[in-house]
LOMI-204616 format. One record per atom (N, C-alpha, C): residue in one letter; x, y, z. Coordinates in pm, whole numbers, padded with zeros to 5 digits, always signed. Layout:
<rs>
AXYZ/...
</rs>
This chain:
<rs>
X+07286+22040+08893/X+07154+21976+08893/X+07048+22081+08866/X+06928+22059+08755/X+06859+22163+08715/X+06792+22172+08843/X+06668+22301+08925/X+06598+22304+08998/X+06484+22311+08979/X+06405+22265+09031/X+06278+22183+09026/X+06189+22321+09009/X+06108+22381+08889/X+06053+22443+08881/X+05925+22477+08946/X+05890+22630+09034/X+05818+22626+09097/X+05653+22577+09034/X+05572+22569+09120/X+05412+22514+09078/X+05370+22611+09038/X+05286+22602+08959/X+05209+22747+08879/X+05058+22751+08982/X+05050+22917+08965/X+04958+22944+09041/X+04836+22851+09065/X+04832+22845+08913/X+04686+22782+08917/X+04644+22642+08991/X+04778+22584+09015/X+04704+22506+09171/X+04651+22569+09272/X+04664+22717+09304/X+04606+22732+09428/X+04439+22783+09417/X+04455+22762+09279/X+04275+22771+09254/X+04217+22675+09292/X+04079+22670+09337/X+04021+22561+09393/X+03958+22498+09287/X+03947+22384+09281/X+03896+22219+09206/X+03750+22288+09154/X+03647+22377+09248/X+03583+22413+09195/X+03532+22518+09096/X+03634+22632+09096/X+03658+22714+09021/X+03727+22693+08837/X+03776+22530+08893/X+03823+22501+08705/X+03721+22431+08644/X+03813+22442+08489/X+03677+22401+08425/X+03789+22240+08370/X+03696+22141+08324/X+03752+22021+08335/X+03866+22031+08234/X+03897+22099+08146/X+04014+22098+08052/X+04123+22166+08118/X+04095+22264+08173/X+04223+22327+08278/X+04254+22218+08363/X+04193+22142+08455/X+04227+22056+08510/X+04282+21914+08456/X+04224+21901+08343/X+04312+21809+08254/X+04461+21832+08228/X+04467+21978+08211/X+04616+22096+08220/X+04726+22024+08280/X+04617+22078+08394/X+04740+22053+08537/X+04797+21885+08615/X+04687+21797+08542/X+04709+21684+08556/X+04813+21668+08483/X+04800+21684+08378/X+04958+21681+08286/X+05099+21703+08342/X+05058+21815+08348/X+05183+21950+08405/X+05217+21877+08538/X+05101+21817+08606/X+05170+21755+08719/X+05238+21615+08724/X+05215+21556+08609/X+05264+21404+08586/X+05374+21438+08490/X+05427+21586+08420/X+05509+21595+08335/X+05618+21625+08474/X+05610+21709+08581/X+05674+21778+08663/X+05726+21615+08726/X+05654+21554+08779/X+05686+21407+08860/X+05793+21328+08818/X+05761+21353+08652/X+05898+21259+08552/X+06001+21327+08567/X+06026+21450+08590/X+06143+21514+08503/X+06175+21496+08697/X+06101+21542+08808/X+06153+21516+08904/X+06257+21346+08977/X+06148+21218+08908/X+06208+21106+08897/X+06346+21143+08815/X+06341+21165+08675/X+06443+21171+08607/X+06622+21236+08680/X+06554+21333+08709/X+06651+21408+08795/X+06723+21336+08962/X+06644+21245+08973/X+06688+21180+09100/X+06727+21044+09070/X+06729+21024+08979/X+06810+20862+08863/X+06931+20908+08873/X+06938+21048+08778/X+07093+21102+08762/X+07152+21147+08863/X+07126+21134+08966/X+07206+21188+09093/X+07223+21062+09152/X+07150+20957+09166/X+07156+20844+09233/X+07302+20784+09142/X+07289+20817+09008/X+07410+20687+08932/X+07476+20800+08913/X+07526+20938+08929/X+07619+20970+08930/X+07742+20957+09081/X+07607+20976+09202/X+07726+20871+09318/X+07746+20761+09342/X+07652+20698+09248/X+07701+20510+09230/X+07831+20545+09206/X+07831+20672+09069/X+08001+20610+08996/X+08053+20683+09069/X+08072+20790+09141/X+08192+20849+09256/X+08247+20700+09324/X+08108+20663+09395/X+08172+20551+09487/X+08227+20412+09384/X+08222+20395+09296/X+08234+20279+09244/X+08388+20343+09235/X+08442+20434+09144/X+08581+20471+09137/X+08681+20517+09222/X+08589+20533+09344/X+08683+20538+09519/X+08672+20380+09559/X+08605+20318+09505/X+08649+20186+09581/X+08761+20083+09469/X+08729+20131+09370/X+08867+20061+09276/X+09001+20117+09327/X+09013+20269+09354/X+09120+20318+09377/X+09186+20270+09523/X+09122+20244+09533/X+09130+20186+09750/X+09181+20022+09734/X+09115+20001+09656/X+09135+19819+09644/X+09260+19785+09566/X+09298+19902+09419/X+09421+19882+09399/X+09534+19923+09475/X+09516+19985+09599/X+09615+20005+09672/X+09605+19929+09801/X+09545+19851+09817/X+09571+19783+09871/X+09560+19625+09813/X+09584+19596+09717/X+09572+19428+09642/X+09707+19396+09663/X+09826+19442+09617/X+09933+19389+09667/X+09972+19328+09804/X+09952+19405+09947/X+09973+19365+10056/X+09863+19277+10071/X+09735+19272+10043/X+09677+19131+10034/X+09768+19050+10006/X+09775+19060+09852/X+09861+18948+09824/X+09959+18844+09913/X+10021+18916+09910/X+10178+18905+10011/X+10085+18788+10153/X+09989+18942+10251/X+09924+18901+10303/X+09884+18682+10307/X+09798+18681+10202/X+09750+18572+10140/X+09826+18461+10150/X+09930+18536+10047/X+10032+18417+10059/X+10130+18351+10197/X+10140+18412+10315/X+10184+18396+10420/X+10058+18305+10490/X+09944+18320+10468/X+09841+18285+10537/X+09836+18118+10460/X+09852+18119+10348/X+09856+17988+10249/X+09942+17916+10289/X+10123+17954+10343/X+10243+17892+10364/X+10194+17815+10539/X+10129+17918+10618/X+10127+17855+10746/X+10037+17768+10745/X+09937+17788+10650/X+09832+17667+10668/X+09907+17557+10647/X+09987+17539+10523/X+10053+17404+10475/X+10100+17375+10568/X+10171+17461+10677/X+10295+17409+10750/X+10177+17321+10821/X+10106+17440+10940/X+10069+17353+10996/X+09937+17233+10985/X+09859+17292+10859/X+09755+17181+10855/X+09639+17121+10955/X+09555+17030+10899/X+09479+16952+10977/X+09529+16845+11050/X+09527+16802+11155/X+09576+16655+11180/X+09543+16548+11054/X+09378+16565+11041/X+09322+16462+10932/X+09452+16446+10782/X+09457+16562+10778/X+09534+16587+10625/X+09689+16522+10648/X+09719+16558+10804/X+09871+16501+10853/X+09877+16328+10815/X+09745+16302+10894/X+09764+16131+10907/X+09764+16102+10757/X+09657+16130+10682/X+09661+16088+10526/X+09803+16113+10493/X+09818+16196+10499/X+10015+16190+10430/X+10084+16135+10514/X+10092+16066+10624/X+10136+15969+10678/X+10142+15869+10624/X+10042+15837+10634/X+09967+15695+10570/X+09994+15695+10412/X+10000+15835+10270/X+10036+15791+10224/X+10201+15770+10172/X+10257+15832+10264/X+10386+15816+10263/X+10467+15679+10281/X+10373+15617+10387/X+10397+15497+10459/X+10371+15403+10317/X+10265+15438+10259/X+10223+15363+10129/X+10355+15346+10023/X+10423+15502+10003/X+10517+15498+09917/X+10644+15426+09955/X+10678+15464+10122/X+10763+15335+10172/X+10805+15220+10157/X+10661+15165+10117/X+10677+15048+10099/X+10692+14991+09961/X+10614+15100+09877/X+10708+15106+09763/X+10851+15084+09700/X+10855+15228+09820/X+11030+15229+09783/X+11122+15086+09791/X+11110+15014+09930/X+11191+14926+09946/X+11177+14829+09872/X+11064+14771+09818/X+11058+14733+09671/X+11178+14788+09573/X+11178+14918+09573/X+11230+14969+09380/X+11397+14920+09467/X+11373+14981+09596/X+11553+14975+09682/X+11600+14803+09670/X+11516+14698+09651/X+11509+14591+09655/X+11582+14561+09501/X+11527+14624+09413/X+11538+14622+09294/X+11724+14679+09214/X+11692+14797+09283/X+11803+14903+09275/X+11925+14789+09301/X+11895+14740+09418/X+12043+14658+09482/X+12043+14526+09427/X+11927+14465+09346/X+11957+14355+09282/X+12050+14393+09137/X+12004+14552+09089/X+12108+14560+08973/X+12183+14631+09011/X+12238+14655+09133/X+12383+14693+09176/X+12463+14625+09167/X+12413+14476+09239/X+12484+14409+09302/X+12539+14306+09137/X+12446+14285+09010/X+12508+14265+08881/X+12557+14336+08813/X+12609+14488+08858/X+12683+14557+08816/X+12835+14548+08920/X+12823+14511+09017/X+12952+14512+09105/X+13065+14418+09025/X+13052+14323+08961/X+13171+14236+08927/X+13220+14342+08864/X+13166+14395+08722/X+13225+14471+08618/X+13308+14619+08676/X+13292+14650+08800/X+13352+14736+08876/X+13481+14678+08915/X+13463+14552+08945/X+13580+14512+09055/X+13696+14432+08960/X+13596+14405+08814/X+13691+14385+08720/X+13783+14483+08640/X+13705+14579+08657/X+13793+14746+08614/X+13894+14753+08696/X+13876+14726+08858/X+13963+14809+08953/X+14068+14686+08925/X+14050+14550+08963/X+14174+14442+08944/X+14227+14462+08816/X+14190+14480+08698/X+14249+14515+08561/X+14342+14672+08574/X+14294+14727+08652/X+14372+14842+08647/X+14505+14843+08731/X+14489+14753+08897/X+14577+14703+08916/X+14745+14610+08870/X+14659+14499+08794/X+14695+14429+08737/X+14841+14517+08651/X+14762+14628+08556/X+14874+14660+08454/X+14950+14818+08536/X+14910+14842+08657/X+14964+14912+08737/X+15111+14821+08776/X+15108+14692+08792/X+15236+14596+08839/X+15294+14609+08733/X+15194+14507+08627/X+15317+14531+08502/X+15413+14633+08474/X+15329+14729+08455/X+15474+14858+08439/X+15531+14903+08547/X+15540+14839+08691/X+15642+14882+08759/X+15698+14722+08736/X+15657+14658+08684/X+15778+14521+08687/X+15868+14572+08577/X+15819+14628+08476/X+15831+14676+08347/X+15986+14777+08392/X+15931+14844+08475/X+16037+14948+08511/X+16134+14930+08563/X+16100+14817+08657/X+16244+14750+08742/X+16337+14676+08631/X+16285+14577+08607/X+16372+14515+08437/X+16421+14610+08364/X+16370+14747+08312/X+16456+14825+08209/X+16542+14909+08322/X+16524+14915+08470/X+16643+14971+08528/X+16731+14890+08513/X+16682+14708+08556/X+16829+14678+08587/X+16901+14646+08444/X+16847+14613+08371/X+16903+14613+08212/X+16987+14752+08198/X+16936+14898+08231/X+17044+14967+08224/X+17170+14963+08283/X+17153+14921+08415/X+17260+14904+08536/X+17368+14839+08452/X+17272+14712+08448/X+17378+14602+08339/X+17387+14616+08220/X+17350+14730+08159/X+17439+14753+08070/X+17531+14854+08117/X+17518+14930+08160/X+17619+15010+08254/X+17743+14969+08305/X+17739+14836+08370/X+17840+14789+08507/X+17914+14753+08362/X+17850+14634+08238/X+17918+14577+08141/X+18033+14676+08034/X+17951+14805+08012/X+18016+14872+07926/X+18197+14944+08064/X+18147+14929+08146/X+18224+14990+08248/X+18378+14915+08251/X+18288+14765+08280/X+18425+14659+08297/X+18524+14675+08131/X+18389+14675+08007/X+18457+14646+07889/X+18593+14761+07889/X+18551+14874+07899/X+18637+15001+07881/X+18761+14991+07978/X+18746+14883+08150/X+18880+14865+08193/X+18928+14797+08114/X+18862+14631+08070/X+18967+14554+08012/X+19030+14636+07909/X+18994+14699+07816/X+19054+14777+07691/X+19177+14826+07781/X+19113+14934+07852/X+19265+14988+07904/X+19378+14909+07972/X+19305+14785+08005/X+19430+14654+08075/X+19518+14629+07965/X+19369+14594+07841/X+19461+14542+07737/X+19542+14643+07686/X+19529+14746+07613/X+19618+14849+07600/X+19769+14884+07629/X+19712+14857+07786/X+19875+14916+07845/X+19956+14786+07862/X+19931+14688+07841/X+19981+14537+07874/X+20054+14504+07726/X+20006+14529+07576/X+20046+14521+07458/X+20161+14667+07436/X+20116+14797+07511/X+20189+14921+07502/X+20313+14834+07557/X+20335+14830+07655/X+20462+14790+07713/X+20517+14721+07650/X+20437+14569+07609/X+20527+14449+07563/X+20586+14511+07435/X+20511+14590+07361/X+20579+14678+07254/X+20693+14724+07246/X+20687+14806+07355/X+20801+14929+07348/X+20946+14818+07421/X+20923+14735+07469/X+21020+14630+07574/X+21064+14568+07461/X+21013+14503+07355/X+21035+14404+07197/X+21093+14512+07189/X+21060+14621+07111/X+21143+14689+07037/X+21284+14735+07059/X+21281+14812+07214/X+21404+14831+07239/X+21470+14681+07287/X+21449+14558+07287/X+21519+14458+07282/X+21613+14380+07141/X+21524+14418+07030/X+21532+14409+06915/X+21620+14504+06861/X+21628+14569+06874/X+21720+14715+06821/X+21839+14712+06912/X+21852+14708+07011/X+21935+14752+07124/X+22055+14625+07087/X+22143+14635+07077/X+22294+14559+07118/X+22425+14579+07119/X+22542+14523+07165/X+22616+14516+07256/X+22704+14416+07202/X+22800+14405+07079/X+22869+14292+07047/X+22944+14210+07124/X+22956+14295+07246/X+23001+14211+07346/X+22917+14122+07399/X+22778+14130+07407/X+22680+14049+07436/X+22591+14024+07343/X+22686+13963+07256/X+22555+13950+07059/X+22480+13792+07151/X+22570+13711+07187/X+22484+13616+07192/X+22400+13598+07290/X+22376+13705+07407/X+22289+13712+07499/X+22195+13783+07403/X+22211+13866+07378/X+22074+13977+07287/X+22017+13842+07175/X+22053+13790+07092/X+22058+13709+07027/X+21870+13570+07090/X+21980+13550+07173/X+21868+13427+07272/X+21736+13530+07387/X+21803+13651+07389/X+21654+13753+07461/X+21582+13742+07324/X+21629+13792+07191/X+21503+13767+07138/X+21483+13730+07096/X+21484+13556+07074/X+21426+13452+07050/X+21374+13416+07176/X+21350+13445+07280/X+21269+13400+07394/X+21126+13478+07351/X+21158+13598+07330/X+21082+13689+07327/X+20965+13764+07181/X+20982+13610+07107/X+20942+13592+06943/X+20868+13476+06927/X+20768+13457+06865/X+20743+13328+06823/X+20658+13338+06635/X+20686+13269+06602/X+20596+13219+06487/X+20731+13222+06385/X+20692+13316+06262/X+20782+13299+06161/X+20892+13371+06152/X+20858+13461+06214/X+20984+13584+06256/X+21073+13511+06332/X+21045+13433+06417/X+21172+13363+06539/X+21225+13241+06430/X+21156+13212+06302/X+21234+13111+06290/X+21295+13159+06169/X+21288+13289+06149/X+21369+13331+06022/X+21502+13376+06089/X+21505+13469+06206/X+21574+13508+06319/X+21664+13399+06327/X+21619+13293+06419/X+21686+13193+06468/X+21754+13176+06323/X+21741+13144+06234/X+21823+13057+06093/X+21930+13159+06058/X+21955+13305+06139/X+22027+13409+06082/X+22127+13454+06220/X+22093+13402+06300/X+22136+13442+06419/X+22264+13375+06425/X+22308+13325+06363/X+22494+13316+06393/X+22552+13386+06277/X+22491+13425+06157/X+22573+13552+06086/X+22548+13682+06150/X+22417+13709+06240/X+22410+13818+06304/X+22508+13832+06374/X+22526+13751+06462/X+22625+13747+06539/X+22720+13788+06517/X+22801+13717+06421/X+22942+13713+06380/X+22973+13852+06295/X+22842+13907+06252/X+22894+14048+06180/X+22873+14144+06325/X+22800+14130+06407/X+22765+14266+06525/X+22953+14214+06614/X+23017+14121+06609/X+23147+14153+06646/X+23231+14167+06569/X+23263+14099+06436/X+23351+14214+06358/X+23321+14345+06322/X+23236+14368+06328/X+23179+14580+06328/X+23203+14632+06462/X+23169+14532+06597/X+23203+14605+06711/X+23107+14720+06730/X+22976+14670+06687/X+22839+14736+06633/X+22813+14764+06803/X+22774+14871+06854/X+22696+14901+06933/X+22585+14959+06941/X+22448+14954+06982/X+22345+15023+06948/X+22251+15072+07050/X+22222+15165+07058/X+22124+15184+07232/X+21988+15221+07184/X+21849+15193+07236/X+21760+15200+07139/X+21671+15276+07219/X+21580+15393+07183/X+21487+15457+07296/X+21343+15484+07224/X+21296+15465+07317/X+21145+15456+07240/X+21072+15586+07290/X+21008+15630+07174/X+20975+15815+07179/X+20803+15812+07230/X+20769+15679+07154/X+20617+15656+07106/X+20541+15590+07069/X+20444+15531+07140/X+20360+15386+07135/X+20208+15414+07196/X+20138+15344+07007/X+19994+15359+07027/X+19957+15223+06981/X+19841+15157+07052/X+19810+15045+06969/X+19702+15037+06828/X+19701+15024+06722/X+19631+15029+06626/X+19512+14922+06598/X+19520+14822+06658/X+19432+14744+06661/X+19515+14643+06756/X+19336+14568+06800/X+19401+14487+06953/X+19235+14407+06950/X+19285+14265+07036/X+19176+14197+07073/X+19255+14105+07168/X+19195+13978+07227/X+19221+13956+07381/X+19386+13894+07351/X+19378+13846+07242/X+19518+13751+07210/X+19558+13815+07131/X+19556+13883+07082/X+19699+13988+06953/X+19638+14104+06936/X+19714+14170+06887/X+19751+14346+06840/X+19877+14355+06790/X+19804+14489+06747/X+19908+14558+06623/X+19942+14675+06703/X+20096+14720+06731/X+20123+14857+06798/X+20200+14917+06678/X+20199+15061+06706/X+20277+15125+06634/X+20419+15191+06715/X+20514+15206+06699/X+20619+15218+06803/X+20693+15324+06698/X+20772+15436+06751/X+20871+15567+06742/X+20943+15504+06783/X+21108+15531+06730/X+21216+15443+06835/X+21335+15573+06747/X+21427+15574+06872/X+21566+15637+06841/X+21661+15571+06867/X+21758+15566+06733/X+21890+15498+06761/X+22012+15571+06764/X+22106+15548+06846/X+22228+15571+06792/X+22348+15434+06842/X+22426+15409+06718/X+22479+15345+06681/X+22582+15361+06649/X+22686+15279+06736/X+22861+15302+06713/X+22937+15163+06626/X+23053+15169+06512/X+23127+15080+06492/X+23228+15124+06447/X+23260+14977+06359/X+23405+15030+06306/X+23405+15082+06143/X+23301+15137+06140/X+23279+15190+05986/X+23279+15317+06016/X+23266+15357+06078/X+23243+15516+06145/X+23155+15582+06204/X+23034+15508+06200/X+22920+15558+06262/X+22936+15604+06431/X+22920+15675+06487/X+22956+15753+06621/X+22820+15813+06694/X+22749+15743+06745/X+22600+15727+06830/X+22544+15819+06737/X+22497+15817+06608/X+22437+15936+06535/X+22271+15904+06550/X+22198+15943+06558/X+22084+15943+06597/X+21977+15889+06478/X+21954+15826+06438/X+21817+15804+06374/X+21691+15746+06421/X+21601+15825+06358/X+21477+15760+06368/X+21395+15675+06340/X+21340+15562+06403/X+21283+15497+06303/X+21135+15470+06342/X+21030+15434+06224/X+20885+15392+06336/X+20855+15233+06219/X+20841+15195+06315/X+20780+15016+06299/X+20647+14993+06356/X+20609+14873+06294/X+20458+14809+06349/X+20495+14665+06340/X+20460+14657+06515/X+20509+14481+06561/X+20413+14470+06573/X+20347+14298+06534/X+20262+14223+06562/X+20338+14119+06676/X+20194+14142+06751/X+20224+14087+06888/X+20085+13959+06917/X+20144+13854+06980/X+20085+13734+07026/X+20054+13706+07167/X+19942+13679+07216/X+19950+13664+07325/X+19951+13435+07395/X+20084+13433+07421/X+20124+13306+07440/X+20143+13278+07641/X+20002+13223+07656/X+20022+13215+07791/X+20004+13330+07857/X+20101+13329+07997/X+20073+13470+07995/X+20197+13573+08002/X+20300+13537+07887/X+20384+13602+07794/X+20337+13662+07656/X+20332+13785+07657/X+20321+13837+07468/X+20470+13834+07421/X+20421+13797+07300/X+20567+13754+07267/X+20549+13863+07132/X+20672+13886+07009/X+20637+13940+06888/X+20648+13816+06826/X+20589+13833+06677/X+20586+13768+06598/X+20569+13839+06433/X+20616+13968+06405/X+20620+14037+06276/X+20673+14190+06309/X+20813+14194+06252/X+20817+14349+06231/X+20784+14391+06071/X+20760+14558+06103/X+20760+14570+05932/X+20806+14768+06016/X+20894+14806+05932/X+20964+14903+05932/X+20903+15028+05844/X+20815+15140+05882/X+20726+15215+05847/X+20775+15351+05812/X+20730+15376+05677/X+20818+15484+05617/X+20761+15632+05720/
</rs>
């Protein structure tokens, strides 16, 4: 800060000793000294305006945040707790919206309650084909069962039938082959019991030259069966295939020599006798 320059002597001259232009001087000099003194006390006044103006920004930005915070805690408890006046109004208009509501709730449950069929028609429809396919399921079990138990029985009868035509097979054959000139005419009438159709009546029409040659040969024959499959079969006839070994004694010379032979008898089922009814002698 400049310092205030001292007064010049010539004030301490007395008023009467000047002459009016010197004193005009100092009137100057003293109204020039007054300004520059004002002037000088402006700039000191607004230079600690601005000290203090920039200590109180610095103070206030350090503390504006915890205001804040501050503030806002002071804002939350007011809401909580409020005026009574402000309580009842939001009472009252709550009570207002209440009554609103049970209106729209009035509303709500009138189109609930025309939406409920289409619910309860989903859930019975879903039911509904929930049965079907367990009815669905029970029927294709028992359809398997029964086809099961059916294919079961079919495969015994086969094997009934089978072994019931096997036998009557292999029993024809070695009946047919097998004799005993001593007993031509018992073998003779076994198999014509044991024949029917065209074979028994070609048989029968030959059966007393059979005869009469199996005792002048003195033919003996023993017949053994090696092997029997059926080739085709249904409830009343089949076709077997039969292996058979002979040996055969007479008076030509033959001496039990062994041959083989394989045939296919057609067989009849008459009652509940199978009888034959076709040989044919298979190379």
């Amino acid at each position: 800060m400049p310092s205030r320059k001292p007064s010049s002597p010539v004030l301490d001259t007395s008023e009467d000793d000047a002459s009016p232009s010197d004193a005009l001087k100092l009137a100057e000099q003293a109204e020039a000294e007054a300004a520059e003194a004002e002037a000088v006390a402006a700039a000191a006044r607004a230079r600690a305006k601005a000290i203090r103006l920039r200590n109180e920004a610095a103070a206030k930005a350090a503390t504006d945040i915890p205001e804040a915070h501050e503030d806002a805690d002071e804002a939350a408890d007011e809401e909580s707790t409020g005026d009574p006046e402000d309580t009842a109004e939001v009472v009252e208009s709550e009570g207002t919206e209440i009554t609103d509501t049970s209106g729209s709730e009035g509303d709500t449950e009138s189109k609930a309650s025309g939406r409920m069929p289409r619910v309860q028609v989903s859930s019975l429809f879903w039911k509904v084909l929930a049965s079907c396919l367990t009815l669905i399921l029970i029927v294709g079990l028992l359809v398997l069962s029964g086809l099961m138990i059916w294919q079961h029985r079919q495969a015994e009868h086969r094997e009934k039938l089978t072994a019931e035509y096997t036998a009557a097979a292999r029993q024809t054959v070695v009946t047919l082959m097998s004799l005993d000139f001593n007993h031509a005419q018992d073998a003779v009438k076994n198999i014509l019991d044991n024949s029917t159709g065209e074979f028994r009546e070609d048989f029968e029409a030959q059966s007393k030259d059979f005869v009469k040659l199996a005792q002048d040969a003195k033919v003996v024959t023993e017949a053994n069966v090696t092997g029997a499959a059926v080739d085709s079969m249904s409830d009343d006839k089949a076709v077997v295939l039969v292996a058979v070994n002979t040996k055969v004694t007479n008076t030509t010379g033959a001496n039990k020599q062994p041959r083989p032979w394989r045939v296919a008898v057609d067989l009849v089922r008459e009652g509940d006798q199978i009888k034959l009814s076709k040989v044919e002698f298979v190379p």
